[in-house]
C-alpha positions as CSV (number, residue, x, y, z in Angstrom):
1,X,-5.7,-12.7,-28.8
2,X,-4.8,-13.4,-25.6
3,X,-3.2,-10.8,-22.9
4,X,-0.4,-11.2,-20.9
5,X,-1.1,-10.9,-16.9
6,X,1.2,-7.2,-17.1
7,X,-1.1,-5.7,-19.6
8,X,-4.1,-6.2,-17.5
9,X,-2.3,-4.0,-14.5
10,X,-3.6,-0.8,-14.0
11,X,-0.6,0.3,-11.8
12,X,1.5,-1.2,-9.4
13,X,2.4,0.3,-5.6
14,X,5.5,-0.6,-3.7
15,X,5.1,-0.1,0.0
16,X,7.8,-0.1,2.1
17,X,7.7,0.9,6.4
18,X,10.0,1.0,8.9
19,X,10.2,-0.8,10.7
20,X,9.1,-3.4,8.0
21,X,6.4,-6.1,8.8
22,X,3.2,-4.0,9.2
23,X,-0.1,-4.8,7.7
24,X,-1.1,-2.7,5.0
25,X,-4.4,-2.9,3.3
26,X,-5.0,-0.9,0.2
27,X,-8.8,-1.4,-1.7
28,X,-9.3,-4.6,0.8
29,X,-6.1,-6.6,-0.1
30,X,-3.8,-6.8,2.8
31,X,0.0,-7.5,2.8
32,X,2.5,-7.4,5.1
33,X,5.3,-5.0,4.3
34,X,7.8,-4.7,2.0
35,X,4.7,-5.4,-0.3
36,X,3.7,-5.3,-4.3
37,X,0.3,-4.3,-4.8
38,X,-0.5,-4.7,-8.6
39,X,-3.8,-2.5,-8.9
40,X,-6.1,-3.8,-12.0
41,X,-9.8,-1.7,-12.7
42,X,-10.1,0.1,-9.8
43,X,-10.3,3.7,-9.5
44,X,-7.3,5.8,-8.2
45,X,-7.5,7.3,-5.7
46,X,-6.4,4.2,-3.5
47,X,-7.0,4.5,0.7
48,X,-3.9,2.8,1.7
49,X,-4.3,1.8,5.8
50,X,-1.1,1.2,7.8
51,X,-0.8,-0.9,11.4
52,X,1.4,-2.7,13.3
53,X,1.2,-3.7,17.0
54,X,3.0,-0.6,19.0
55,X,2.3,1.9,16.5
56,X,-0.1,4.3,15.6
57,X,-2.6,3.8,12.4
58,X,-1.6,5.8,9.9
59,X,-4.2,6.1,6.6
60,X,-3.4,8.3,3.0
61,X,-4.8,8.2,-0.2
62,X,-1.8,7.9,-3.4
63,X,-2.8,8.4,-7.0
64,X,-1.4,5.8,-9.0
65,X,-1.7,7.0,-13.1
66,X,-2.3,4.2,-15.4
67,X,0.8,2.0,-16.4
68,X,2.6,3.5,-13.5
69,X,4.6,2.5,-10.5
70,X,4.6,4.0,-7.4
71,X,6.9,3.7,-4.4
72,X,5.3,4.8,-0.6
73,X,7.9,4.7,2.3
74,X,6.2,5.9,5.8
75,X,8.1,5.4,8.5
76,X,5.8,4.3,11.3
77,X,5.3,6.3,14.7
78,X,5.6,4.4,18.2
79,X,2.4,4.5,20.2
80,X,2.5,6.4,23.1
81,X,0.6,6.0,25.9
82,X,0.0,8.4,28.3
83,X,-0.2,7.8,32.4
């Protein structure tokens, strides 16, 4: 019997930043904000990495429980460079 592509999802993370357009890589797969990440056989806890030019890195880990759906908003700090 043959599975449809939702049952083989593990979880699913919505990322959103502001400003929108950074890169976010979570487990090695990198998307550009607003992004879907639909996680299958991994382990949670995920690393989920944050940049964008003008910005500061940000990095956090998010539990995503089986079957679930979990929405991340970070709103992104301006680099600041000091003289």
């Amino acid at each position: 019997m043959e599975r449809d592509e939702k049952d083989r999802i593990d979880g699913t993370v919505i990322m959103r930043t502001k400003p929108s357009g950074a890169v976010v890589t979570i487990e090695g797969i990198s998307r550009t904000t607003p992004a879907i990440f639909d996680i299958e056989g991994r382990v949670s806890p995920y690393n989920i990495e944050i940049k964008m030019d003008g910005y500061e890195d940000h990095v956090q880990k998010v539990v995503v429980p089986k079957g679930s759906e979990i929405r991340v908003d970070k709103k992104l700090c301006k680099y600041k460079m000091w003289a």
